[in-house]
C-alpha beads as a LAMMPS data file, in Angstrom:
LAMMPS data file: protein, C-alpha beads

97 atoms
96 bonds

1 atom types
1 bond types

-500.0 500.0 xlo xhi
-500.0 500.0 ylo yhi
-500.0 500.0 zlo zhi

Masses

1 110.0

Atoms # bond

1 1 1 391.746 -64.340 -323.344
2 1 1 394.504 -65.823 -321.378
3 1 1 396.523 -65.727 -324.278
4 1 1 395.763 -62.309 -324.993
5 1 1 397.136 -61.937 -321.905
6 1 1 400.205 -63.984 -321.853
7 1 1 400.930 -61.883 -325.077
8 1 1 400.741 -58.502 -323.523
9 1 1 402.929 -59.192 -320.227
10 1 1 405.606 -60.698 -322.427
11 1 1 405.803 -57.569 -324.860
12 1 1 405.377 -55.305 -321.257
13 1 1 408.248 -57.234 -319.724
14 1 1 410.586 -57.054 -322.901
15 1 1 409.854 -53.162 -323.442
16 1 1 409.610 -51.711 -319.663
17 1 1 412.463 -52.363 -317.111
18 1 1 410.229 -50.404 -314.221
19 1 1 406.589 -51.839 -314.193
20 1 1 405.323 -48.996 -311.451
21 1 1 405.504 -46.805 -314.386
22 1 1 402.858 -48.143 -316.671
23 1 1 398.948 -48.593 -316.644
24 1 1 397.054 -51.418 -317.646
25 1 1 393.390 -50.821 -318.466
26 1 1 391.433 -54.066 -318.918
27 1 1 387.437 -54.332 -319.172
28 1 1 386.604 -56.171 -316.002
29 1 1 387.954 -56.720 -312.456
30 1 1 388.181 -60.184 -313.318
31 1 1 390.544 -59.271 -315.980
32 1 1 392.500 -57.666 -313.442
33 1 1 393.011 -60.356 -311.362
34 1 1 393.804 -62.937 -314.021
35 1 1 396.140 -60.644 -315.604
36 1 1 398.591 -59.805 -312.166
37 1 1 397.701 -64.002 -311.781
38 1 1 399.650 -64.170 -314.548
39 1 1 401.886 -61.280 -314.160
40 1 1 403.392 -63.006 -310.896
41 1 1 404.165 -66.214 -312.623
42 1 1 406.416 -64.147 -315.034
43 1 1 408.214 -62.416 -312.542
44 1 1 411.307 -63.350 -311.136
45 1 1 412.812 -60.917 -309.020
46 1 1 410.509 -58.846 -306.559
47 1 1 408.785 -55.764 -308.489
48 1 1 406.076 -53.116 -307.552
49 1 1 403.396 -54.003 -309.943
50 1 1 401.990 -52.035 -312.502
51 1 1 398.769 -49.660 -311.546
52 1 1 396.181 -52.321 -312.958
53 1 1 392.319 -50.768 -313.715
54 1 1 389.050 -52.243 -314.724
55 1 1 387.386 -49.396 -317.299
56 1 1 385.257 -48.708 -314.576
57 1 1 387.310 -48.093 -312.050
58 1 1 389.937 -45.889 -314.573
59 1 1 386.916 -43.866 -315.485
60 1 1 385.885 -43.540 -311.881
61 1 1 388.880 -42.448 -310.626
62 1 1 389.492 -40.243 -313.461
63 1 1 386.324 -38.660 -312.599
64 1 1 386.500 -37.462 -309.467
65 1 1 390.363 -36.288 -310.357
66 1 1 388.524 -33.884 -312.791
67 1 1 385.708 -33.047 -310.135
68 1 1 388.100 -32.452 -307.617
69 1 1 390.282 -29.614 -310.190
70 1 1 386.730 -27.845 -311.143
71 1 1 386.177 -27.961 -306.795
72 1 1 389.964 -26.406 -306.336
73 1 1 389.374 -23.961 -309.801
74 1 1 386.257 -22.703 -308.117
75 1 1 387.143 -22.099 -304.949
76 1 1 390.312 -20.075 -306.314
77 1 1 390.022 -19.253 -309.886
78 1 1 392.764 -18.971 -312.502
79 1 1 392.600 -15.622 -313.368
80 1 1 395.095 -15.025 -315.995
81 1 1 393.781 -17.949 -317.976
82 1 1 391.351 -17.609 -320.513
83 1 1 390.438 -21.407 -321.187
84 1 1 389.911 -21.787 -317.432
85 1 1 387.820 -18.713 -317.301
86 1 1 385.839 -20.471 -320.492
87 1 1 385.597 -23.994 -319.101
88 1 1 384.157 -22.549 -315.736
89 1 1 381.251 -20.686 -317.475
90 1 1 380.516 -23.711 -319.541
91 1 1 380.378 -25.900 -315.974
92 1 1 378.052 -23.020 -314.840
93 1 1 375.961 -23.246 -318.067
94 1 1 375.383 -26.989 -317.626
95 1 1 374.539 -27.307 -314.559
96 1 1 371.544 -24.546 -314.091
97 1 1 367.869 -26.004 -314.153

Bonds

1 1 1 2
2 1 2 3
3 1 3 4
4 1 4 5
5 1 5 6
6 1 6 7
7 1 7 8
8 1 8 9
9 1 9 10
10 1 10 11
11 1 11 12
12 1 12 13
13 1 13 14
14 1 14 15
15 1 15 16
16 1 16 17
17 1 17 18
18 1 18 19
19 1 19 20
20 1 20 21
21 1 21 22
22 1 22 23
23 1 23 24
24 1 24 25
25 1 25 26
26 1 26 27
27 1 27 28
28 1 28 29
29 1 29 30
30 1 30 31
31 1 31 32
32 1 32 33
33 1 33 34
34 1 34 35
35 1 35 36
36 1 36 37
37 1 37 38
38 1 38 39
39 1 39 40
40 1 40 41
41 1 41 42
42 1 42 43
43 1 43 44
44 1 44 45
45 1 45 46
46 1 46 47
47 1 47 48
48 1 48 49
49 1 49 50
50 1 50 51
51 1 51 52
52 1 52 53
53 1 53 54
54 1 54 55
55 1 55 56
56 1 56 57
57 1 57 58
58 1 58 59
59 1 59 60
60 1 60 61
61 1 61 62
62 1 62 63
63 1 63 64
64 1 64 65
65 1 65 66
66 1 66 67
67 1 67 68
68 1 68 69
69 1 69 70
70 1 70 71
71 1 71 72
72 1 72 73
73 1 73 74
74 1 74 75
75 1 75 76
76 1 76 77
77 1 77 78
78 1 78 79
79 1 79 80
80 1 80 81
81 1 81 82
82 1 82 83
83 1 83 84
84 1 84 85
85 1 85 86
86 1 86 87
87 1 87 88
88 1 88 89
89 1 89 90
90 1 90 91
91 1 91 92
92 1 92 93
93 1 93 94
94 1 94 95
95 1 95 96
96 1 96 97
């Protein structure tokens, strides 16, 4: 895996001059921490680091980012768009008991 690795911060070092701009989604947090391991042995001049994500923690996040626009969109509507209007009465549909 460390190879895997070593293979991906090379390409993301020769094709990205700013690293703060990219994401790196890997499957576990130990992933993670090997990988910016790595990624600060490669570095040579100080850097901010890419944003760095186990899947869980991406689809967490990006989770209660969407939960927190249906909390805003409900509390003050959209009103001159229809697939907001749509989505909203879906929401509604899905969660009734």
């Amino acid at each position: 895996m460390k190879i895997f690795l070593n293979e991906c911060i090379a390409r993301i070092l020769k094709e990205n001059k700013d690293l703060s701009k990219i994401t790196v989604i890997l499957p576990t947090q130990r992933l993670c921490s090997i990988f910016i391991s790595l990624l600060s042995k490669e570095i040579n001049s100080p850097q901010f680091s890419p944003n760095i994500y186990s899947i869980r923690d991406f689809v967490s996040n990006l989770s209660d980012a969407i939960s927190d626009v249906e909390t805003k969109e409900k509390n003050k509507p959209s009103k001159n768009n229809p697939k907001t209007k749509n989505n909203k009465n879906l929401s509604i549909f899905f969660h009734q008991s």
